[in-house]
Backbone bond lengths (Angstrom), bond angles and torsions (degrees), N, CA, C in turn:
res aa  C-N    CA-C-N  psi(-1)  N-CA   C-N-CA  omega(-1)  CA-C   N-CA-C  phi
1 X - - - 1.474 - - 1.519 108.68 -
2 X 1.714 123.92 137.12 0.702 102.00 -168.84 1.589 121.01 -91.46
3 X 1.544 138.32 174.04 1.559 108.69 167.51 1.435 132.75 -110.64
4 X 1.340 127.06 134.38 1.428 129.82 -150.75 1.570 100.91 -80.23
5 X 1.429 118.12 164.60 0.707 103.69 -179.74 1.575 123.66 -107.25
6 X 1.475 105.66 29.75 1.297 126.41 138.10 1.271 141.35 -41.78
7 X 1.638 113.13 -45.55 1.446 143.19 -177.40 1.482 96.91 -77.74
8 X 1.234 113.86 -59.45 1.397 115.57 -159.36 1.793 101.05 -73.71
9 X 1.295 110.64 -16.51 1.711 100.74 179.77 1.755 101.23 -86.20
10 X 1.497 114.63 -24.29 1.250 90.24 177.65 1.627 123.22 -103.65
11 X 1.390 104.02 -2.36 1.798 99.84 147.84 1.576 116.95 -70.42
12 X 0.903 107.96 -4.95 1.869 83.35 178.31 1.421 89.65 -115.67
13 X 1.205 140.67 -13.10 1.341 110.88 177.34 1.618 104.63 -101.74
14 X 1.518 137.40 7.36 1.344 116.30 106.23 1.814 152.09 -25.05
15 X 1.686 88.97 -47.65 1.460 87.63 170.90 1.251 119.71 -86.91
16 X 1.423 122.75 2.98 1.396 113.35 177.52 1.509 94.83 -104.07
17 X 1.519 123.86 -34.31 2.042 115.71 176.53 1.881 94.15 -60.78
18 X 1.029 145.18 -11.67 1.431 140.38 -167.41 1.658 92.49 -77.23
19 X 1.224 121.02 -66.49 1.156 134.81 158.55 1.715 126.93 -4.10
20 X 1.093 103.34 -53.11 1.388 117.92 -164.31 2.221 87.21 -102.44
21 X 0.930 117.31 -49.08 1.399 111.79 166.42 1.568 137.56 -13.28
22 X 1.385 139.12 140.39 1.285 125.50 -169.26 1.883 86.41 -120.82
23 X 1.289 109.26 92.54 1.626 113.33 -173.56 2.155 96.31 -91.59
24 X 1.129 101.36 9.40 1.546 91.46 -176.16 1.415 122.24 44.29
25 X 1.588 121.84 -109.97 1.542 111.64 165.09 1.032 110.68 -108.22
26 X 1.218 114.49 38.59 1.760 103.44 164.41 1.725 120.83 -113.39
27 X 1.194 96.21 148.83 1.954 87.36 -171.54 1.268 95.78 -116.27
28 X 1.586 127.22 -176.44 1.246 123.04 -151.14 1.461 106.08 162.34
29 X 1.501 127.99 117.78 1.581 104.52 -153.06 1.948 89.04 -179.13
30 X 1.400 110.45 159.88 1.212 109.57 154.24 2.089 116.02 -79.46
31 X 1.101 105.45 164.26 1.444 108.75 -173.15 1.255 98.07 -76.52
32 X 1.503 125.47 -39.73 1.221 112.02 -171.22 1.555 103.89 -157.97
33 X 1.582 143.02 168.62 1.327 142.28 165.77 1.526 107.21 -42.21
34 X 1.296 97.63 -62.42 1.472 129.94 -164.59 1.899 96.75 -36.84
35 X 1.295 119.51 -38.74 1.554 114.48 -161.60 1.401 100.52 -140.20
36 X 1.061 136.57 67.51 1.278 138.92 159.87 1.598 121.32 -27.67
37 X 0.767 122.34 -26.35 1.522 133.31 -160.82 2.157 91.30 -107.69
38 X 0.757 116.71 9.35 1.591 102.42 171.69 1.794 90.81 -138.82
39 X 1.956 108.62 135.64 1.246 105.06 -171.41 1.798 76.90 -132.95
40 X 1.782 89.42 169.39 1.272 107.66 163.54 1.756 121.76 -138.76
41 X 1.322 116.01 121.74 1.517 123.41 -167.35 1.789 98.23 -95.50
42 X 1.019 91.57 145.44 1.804 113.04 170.59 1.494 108.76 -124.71
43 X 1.514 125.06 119.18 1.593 127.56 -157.03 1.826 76.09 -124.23
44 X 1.314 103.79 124.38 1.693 93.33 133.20 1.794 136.69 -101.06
45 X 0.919 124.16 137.79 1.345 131.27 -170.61 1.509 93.27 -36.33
46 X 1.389 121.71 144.95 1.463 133.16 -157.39 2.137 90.70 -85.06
47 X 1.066 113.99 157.85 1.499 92.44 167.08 1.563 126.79 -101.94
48 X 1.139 117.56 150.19 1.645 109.70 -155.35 1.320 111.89 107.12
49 X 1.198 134.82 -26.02 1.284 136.29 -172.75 1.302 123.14 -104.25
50 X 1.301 118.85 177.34 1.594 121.51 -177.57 1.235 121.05 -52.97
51 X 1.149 98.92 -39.14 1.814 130.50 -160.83 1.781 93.49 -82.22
52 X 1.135 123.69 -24.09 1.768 129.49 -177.60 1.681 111.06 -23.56
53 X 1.222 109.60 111.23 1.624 105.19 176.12 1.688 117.75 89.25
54 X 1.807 107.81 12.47 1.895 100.99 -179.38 1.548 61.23 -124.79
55 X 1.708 87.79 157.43 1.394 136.96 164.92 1.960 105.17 -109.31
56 X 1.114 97.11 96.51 1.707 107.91 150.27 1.297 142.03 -68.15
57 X 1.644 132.02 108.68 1.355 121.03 -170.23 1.552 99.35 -95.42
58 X 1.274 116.74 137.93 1.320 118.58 161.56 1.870 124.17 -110.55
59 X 0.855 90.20 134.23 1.780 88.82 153.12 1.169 151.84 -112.65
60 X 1.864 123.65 134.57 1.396 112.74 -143.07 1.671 94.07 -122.33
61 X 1.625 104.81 125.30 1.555 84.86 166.88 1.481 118.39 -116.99
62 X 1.099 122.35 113.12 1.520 106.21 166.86 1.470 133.61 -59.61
63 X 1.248 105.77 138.15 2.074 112.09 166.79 1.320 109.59 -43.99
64 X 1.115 97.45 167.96 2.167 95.71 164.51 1.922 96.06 -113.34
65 X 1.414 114.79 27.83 1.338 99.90 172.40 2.155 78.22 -132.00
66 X 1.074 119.97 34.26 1.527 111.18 178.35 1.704 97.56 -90.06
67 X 1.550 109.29 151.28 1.681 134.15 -1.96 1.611 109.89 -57.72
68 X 0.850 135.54 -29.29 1.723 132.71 -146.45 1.550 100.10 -73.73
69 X 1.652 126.92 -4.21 1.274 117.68 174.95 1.486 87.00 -122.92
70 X 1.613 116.82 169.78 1.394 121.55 171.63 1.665 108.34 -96.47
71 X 1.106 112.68 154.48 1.552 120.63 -170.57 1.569 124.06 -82.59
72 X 1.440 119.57 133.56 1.651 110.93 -171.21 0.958 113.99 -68.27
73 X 1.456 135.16 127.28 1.515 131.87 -172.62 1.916 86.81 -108.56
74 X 1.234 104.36 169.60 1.294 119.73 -177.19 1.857 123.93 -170.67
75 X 1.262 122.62 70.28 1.322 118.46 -168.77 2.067 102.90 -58.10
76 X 1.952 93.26 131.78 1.324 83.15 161.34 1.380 115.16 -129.67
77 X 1.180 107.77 37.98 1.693 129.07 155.38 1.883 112.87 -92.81
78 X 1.366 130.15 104.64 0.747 122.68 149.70 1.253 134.38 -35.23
79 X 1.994 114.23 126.07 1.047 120.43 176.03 1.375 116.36 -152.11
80 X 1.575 125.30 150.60 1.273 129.88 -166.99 1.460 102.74 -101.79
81 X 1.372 120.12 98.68 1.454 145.78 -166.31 1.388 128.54 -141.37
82 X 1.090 144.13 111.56 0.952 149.16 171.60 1.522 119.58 -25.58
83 X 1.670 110.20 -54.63 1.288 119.05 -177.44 1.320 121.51 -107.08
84 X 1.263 101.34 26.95 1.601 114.83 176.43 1.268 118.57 -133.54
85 X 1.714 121.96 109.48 1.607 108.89 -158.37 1.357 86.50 -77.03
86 X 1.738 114.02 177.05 1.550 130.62 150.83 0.860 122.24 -43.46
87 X 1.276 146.05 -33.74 1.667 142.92 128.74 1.425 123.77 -0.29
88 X 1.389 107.08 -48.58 1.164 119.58 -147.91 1.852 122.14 86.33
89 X 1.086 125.67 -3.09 1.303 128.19 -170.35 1.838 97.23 -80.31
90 X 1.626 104.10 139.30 1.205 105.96 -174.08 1.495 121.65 -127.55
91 X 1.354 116.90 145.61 1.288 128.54 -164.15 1.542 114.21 -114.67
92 X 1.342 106.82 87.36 1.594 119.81 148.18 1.569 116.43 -152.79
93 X 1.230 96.28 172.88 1.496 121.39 -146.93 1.700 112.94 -77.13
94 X 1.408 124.78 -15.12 1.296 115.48 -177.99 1.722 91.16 -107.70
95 X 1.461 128.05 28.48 1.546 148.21 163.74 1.556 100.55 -96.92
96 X 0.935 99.02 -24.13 1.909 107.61 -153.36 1.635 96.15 -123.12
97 X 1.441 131.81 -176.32 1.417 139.10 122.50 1.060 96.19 67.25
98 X 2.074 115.61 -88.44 1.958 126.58 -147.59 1.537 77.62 -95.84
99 X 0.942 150.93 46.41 1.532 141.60 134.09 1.450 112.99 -21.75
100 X 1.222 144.04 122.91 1.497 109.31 164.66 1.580 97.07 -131.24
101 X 1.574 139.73 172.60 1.449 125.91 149.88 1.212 104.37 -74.77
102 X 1.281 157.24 50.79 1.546 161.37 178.57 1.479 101.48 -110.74
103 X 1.456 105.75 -65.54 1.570 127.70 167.88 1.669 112.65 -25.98
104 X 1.040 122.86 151.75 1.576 132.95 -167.07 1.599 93.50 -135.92
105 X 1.592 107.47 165.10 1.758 109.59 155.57 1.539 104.22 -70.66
106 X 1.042 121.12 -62.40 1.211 108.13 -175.55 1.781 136.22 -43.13
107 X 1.750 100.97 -19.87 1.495 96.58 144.95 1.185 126.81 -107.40
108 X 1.019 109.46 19.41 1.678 104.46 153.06 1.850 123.05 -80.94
109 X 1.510 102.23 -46.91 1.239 92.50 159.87 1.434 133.14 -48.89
110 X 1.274 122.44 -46.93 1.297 164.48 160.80 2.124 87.25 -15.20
111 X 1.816 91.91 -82.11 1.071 89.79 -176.13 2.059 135.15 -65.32
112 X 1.639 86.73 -23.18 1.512 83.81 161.33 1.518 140.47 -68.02
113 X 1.423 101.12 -22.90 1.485 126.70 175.39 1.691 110.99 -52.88
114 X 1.590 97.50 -41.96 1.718 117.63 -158.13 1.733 97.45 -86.91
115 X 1.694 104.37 -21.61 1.173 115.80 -173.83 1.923 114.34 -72.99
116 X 1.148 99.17 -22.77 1.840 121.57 -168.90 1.307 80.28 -79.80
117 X 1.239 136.99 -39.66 2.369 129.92 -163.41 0.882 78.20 -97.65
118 X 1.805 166.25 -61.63 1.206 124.36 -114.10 1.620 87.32 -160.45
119 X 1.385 99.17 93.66 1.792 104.83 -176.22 1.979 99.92 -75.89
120 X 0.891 112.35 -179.39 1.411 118.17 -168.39 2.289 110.84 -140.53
121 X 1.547 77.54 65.18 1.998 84.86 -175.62 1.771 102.68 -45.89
122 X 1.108 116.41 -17.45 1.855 104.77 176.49 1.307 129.75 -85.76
123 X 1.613 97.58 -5.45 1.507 104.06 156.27 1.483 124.70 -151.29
124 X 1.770 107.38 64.40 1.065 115.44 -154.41 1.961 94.72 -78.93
125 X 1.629 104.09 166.47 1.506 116.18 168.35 1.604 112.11 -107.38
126 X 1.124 111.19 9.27 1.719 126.07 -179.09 1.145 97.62 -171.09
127 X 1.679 108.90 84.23 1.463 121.34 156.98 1.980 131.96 -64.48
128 X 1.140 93.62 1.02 1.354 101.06 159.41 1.675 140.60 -64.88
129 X 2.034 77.68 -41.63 1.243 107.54 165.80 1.611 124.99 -64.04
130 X 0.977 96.40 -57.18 1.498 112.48 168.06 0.848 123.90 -30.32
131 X 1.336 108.45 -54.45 1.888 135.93 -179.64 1.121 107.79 -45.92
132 X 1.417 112.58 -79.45 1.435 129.29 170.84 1.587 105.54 -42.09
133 X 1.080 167.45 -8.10 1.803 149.66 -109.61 1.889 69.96 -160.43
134 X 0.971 117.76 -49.63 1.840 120.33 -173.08 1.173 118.55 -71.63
135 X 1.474 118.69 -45.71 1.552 138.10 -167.92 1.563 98.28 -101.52
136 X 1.349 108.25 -73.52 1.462 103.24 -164.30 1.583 106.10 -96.56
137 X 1.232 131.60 84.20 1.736 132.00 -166.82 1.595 88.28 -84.20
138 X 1.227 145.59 -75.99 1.585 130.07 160.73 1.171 122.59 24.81
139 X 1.194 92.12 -99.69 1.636 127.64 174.37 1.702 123.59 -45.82
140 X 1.474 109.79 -37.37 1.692 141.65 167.25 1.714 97.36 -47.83
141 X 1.339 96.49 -76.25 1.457 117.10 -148.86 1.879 96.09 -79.14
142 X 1.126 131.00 -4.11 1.724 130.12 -172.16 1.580 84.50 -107.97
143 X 1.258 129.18 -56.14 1.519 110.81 172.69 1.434 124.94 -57.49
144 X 1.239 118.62 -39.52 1.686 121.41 176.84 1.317 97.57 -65.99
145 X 1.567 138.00 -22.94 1.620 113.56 -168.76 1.878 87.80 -103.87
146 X 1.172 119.21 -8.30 1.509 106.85 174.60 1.899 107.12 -71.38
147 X 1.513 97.13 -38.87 1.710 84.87 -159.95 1.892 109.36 -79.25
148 X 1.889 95.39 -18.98 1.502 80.65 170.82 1.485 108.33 -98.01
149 X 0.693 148.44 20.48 2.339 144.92 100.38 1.680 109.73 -15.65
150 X 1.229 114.83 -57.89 0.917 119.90 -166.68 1.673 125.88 -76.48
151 X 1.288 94.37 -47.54 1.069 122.36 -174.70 1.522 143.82 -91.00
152 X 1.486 113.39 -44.74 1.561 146.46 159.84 1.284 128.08 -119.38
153 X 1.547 110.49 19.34 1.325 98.49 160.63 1.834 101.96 -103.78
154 X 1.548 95.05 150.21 1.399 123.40 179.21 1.632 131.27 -61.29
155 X 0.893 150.35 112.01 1.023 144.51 -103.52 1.483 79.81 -108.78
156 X 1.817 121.94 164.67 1.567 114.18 -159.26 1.389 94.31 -82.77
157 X 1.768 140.68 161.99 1.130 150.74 153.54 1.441 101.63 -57.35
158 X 1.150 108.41 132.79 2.087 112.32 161.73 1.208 105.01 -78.31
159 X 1.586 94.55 129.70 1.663 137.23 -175.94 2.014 92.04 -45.48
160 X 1.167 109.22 139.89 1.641 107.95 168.06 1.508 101.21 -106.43
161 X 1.515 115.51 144.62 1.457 128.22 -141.57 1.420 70.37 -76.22
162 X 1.556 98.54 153.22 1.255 106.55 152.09 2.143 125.42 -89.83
163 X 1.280 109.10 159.82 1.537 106.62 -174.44 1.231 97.43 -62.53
164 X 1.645 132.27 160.64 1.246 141.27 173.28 1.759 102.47 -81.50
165 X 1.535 107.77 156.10 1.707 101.91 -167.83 1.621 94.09 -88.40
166 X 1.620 119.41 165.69 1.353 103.85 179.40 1.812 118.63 -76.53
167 X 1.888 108.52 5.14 1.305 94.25 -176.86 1.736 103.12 -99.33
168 X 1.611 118.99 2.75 1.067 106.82 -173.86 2.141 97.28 -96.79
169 X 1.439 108.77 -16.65 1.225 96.09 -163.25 1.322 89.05 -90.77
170 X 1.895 136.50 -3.63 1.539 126.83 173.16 1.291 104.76 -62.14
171 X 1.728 107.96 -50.44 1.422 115.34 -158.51 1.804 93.25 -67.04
172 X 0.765 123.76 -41.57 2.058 125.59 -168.13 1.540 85.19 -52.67
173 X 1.239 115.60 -79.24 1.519 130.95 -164.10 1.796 119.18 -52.71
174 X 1.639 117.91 -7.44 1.157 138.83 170.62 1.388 106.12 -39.83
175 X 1.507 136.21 118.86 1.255 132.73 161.96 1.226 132.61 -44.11
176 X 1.478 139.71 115.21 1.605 119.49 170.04 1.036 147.07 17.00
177 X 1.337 92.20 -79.01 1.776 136.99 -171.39 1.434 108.98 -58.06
178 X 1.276 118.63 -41.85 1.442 139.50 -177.99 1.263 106.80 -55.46
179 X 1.600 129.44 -47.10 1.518 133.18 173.19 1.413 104.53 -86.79
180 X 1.309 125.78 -2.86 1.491 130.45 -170.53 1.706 103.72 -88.31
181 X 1.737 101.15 -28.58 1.424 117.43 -159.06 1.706 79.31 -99.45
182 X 0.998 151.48 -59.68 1.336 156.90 -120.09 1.615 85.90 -85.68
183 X 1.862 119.99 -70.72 1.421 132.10 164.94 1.870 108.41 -30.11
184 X 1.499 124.44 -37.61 1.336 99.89 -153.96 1.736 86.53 -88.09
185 X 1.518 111.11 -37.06 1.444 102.03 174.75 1.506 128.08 -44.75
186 X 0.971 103.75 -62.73 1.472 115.98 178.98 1.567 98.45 -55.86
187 X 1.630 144.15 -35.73 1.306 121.35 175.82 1.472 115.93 -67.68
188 X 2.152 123.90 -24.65 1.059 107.51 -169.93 1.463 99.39 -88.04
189 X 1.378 130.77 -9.33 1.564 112.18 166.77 1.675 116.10 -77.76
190 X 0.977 136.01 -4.55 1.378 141.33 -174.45 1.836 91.04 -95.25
191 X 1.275 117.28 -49.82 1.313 119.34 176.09 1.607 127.38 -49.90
192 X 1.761 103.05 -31.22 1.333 101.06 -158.97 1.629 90.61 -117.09
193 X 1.831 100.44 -4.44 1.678 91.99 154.65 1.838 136.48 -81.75
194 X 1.479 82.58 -15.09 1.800 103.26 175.13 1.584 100.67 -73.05
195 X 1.447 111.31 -43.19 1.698 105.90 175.35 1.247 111.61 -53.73
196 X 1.290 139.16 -55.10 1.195 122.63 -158.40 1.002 115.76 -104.80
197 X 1.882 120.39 30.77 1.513 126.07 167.99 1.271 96.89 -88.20
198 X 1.652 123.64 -49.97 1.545 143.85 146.11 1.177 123.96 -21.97
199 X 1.315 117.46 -40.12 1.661 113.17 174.85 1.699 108.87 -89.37
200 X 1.614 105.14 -29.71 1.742 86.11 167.83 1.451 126.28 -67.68
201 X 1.735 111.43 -26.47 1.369 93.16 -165.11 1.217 103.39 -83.41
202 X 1.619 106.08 167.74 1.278 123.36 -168.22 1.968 107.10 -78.21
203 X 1.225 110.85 152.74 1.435 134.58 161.51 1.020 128.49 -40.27
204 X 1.528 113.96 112.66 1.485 116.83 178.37 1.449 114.64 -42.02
205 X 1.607 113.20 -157.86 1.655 99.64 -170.45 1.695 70.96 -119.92
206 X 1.815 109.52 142.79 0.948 146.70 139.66 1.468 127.39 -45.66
207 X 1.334 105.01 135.08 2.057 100.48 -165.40 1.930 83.08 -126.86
208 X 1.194 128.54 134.37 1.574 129.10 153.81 1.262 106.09 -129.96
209 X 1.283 101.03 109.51 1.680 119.53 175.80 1.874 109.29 -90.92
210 X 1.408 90.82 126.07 1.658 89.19 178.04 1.363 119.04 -131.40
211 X 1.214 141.43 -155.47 1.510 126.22 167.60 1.533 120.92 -75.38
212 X 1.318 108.35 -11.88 1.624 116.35 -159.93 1.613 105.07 -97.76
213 X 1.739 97.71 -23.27 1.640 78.12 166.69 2.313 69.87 150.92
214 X 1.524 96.69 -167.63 1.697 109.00 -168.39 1.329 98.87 -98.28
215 X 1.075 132.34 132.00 1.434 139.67 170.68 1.381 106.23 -98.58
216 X 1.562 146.97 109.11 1.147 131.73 -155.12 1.912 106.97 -130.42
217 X 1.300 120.76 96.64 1.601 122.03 -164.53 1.232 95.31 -96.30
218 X 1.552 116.03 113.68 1.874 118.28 165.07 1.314 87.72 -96.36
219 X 1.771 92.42 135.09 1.725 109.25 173.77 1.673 88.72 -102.27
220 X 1.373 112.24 164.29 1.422 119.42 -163.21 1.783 96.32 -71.07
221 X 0.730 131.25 159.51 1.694 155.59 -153.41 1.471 112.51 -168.18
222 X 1.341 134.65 174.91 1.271 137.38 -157.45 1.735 95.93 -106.11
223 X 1.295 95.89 106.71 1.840 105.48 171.93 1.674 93.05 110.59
224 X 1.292 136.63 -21.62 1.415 131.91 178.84 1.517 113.47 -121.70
225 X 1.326 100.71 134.44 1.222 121.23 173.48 1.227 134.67 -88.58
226 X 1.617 104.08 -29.70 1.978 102.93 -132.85 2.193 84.61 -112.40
227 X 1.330 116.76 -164.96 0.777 106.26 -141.12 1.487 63.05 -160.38
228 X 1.613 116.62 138.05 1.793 125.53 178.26 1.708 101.12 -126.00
229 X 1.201 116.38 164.10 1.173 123.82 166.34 2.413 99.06 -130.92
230 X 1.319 98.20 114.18 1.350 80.98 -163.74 1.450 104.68 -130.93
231 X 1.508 133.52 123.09 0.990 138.00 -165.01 1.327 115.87 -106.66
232 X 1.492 140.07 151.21 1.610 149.17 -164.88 1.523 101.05 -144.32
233 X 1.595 77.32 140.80 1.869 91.50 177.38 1.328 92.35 -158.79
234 X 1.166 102.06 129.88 1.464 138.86 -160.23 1.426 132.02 35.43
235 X 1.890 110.28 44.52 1.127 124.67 176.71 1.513 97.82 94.02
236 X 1.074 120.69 0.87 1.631 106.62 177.08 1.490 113.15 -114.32
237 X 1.188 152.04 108.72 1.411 144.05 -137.46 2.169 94.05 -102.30
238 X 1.239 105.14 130.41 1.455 103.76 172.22 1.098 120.45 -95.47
239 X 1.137 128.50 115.77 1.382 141.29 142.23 1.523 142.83 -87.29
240 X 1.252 106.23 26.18 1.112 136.03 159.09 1.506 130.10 -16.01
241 X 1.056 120.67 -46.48 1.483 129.59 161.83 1.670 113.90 -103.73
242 X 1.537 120.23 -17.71 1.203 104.85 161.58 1.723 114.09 -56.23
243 X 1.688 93.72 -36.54 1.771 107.33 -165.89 1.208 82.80 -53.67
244 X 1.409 109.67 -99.43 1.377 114.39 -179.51 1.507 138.12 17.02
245 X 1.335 109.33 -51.74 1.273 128.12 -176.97 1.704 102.61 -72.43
246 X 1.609 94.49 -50.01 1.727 107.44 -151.91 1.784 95.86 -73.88
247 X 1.491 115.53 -37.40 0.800 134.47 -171.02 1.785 107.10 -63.47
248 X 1.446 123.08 -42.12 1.334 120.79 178.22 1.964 100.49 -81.49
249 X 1.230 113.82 -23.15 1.604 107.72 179.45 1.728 101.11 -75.13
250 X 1.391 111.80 -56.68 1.723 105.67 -167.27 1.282 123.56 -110.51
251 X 1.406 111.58 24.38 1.332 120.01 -155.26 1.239 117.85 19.20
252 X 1.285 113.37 73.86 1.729 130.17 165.77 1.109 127.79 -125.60
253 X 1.128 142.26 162.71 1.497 133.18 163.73 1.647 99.14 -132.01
254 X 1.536 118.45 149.82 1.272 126.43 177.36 1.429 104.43 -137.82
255 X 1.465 103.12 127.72 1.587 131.53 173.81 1.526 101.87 -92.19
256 X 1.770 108.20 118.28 1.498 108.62 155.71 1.253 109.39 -99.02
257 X 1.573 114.57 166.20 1.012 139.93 167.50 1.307 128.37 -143.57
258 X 1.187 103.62 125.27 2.183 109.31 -175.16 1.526 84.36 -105.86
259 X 1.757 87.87 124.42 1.597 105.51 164.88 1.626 96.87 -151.24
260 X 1.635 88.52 107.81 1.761 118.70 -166.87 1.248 95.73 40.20
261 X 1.423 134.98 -152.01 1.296 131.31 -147.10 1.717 109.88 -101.30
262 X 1.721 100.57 31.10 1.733 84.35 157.98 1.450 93.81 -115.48
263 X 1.530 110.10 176.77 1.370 132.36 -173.17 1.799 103.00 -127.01
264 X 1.378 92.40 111.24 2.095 85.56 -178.37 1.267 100.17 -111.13
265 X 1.353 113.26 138.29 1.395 116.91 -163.41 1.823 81.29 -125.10
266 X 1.609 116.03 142.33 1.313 139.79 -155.70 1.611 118.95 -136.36
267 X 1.391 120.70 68.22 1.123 131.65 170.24 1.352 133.46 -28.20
C-alpha cells in the first residue's frame, strides 16, 4: 500500500508535539529516521503497583493509511496481565472499536501505562488471569511482582570506583626501605633480647687443667647443684668418693674419662 502524504505529515508532526510533551519516565520515539512507521515505547511500571520497579519495552507499528487505522501495539517485555497475552498482543478498546484519528501515539502509551494500575477483568485476553485477579488477589498480585523480578527489572548499573582515601594511597606510595628499616629494627631488638636471656643464664662448668692433676668447678646449672673438687692421675680423673657416695644412693658406679678436652662420663 502505498503512503500518502497525509500519513507522513501527521507522523512527524507527532514527533515534533512529543517534543514539547512532559512523558516523565517514559520514552517513546521512532527507531530510526530511516522508518517512520516502526516506533518503540519504554513504560515504567506505574508506582504502587505490581509491576513497581520493571521497565516494559513496547512496540508500535503504524499503517501507511494511519491515523485512519489504529496502531499495532505489541509488548516484548514479559508480563503477567490479564490483558496482555504471552505474545505480548494487547487488549483494549481505543486498539479496537474507540479507535478514533483524534488519538495520538502518545495516548496510546498514555493509555497502556493507566492499563499496568487498572487491569480491566471484563475484557480480559487471559481469563485465567482474571479469574485469579477476582478470587485469588494474593496469589494474582505475588505472581505479577515475581515475573516483573524476573523479567523487567533492569539490570543493576556498575558501581563507579570509588577515589582512593589519601591514607590508603600514603600507605601504597610508602617507600621500601621504610619496612626494610622497620624489619632491621625490630631484628636488632629481638637480637639484643636473645643477649640478655644469655647474659642471665648462669655459666657453664669450668675445666682448669694443671700439672698436678684437673681441678673441675661445676657452677650450679639447671638440674645441678653441688659443686666437685676432682682430681686425675694419669689421664683418668678420680671420683672415687663422689662414686662412692653415688654408688651407695643409686647403686651405680661412673667411670670418667678425659680424652683431650672432652670429659665422657659412663653410666
Amino acid at each position: 500500500m502505498s503512503t500518502s502524504g497525509t500519513t507522513l505529515k501527521r507522523i512527524h508532526r507527532e514527533i515534533s508535539d512529543l517534543k514539547k510533551e512532559d512523558l516523565g519516565d517514559i520514552s517513546v520515539g521512532p527507531v530510526s529516521n530511516d522508518n517512520p512507521f516502526l516506533w518503540k515505547a519504554r513504560i515504567p511500571g506505574p508506582e504502587g503497583s505490581v509491576y513497581e520497579g520493571g521497565i516494559f519495552n513496547v512496540e508500535i507499528v503504524l499503517s501507511h493509511d494511519y491515523p485512519f487505522s489504529a496502531p499495532k501495539v505489541l509488548f516484548q517485555t514479559r508480563i503477567y496481565h490479564m490483558n496482555i497475552s504471552e505474545k505480548g498482543n494487547v487488549c483494549i478498546d481505543i486498539l479496537k472499536n474507540n479507535w478514533s484519528p483524534a488519538l495520538s501515539i502518545f495516548k496510546v502509551v498514555l493509555s497502556l501505562s493507566s492499563l499496568l494500575t487498572d487491569p480491566n477483568p471484563a475484557d480480559p485476553l487471559v481469563p485465567s488471569i482474571a479469574t485469579e485477579f477476582l478470587r485469588k488477589r494474593p496469589m494474582h498480585d505475588h505472581i505479577a511482582r515475581q515475573w516483573t523480578e524476573m523479567y523487567a527489572k533492569p539490570p543493576p548499573s556498575p558501581a563507579s570506583p570509588s577515589a582512593p582515601s589519601s591514607q590508603s594511597s600514603s600507605s601504597a606510595g610508602a617507600s621500601p626501605d621504610t619496612g626494610r628499616t622497620s624489619a632491621k629494627g625490630k631484628g636488632r631488638a629481638n637480637a639484643q633480647s636473645v643477649d640478655r636471656d644469655r647474659a642471665a643464664e648462669p655459666e657453664t662448668t669450668g675445666i682448669d687443667l694443671t700439672s698436678e692433676g684437673v681441678e673441675a668447678t661445676s657452677y650450679p646449672t639447671r638440674g645441678s647443684k653441688r659443686q666437685k673438687d676432682v682430681h686425675s692421675t694419669d689421664g683418668f680423673i678420680d671420683l672415687s668418693e663422689e662414686v662412692e657416695s653415688n654408688s651407695t644412693r643409686s647403686g651405680k658406679r661412673r667411670r670418667v674419662e678425659q680424652l683431650g678436652d672432652v670429659i665422657v662420663i659412663d653410666d
